[in-house]
TORTOR-614075 format. One line per field, with one value per residue (C-alpha): residue in three letters; y, x, z. Coordinates in steps of 0.5 Angstrom, whole numbers. Example, Ala and Ser with C-alpha at 12.3 -4.5 7.8 and 13.67 -1.06 7.14 Angstrom:
<rs>
residuo <- (ala|ser);
c2 <- (-9|-2);
c1 <- (25|27);
c3 <- (16|14);
</rs>
This chain:
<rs>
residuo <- (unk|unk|unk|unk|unk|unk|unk|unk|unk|unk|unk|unk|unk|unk|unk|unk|unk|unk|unk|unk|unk|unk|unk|unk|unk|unk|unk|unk|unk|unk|unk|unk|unk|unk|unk|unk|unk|unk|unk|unk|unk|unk|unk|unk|unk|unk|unk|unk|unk|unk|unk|unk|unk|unk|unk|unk|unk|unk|unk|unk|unk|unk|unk|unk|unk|unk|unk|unk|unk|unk|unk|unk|unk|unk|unk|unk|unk|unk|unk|unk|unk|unk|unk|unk|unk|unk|unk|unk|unk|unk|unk|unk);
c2 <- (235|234|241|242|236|239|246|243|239|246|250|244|243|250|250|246|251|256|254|253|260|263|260|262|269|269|267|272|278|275|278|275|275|272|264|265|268|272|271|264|265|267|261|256|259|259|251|250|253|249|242|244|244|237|235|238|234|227|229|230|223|220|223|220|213|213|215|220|227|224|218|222|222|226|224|223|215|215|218|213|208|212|213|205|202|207|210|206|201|194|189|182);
c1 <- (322|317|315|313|309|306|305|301|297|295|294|290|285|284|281|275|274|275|270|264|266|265|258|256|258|254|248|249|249|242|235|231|223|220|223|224|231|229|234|236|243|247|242|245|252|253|250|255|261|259|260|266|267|265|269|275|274|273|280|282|280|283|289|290|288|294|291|295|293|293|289|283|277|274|267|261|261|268|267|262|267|273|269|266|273|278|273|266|266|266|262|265);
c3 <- (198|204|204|197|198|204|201|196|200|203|198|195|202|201|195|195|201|197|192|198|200|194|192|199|197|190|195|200|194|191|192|197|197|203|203|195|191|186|180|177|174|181|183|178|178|186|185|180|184|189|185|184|191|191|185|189|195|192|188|195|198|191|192|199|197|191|184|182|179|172|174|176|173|168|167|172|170|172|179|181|179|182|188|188|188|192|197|199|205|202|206|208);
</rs>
């Protein structure tokens, strides 16, 4: 049982890594003119490929406090609940 749970942790560790990757991927094969990329879509589609890495993160980290798989957040007003009450430092 222990190793399934470690096997899951990997393979959910690397997939936010994976997402990162693939948007600098997305960059890399964009035309550059001066200090300028020159086509939106792949701008957009890169920077939406990294926020999904962030979202991976932040399940992560939720996942770590306790919340299961079901009880994470699916909308953005939920995240900054999510994040405020299991992840920010609470002062005394």
């Amino acid at each position: 049982m222990q190793k399934r749970q470690a096997k899951r942790q990997i393979i959910r560790e690397g997939e936010a890594l994976r997402y990162l990757e693939n948007a600098r991927e997305i960059l890399k094969n964009t035309r550059i003119e001066g200090n300028n990329y020159m086509d939106r879509k792949p701008i957009r589609e890169a920077f939406g490929t990294a926020y999904l890495a962030v979202l991976e993160v932040i399940n992560e980290a939720l996942i770590r406090k306790g919340l299961t798989p079901k009880q994470l957040p699916k909308k953005v007003e939920t995240y900054r609940i999510a994040l405020q009450d299991n992840l920010s430092v609470k002062k005394r």
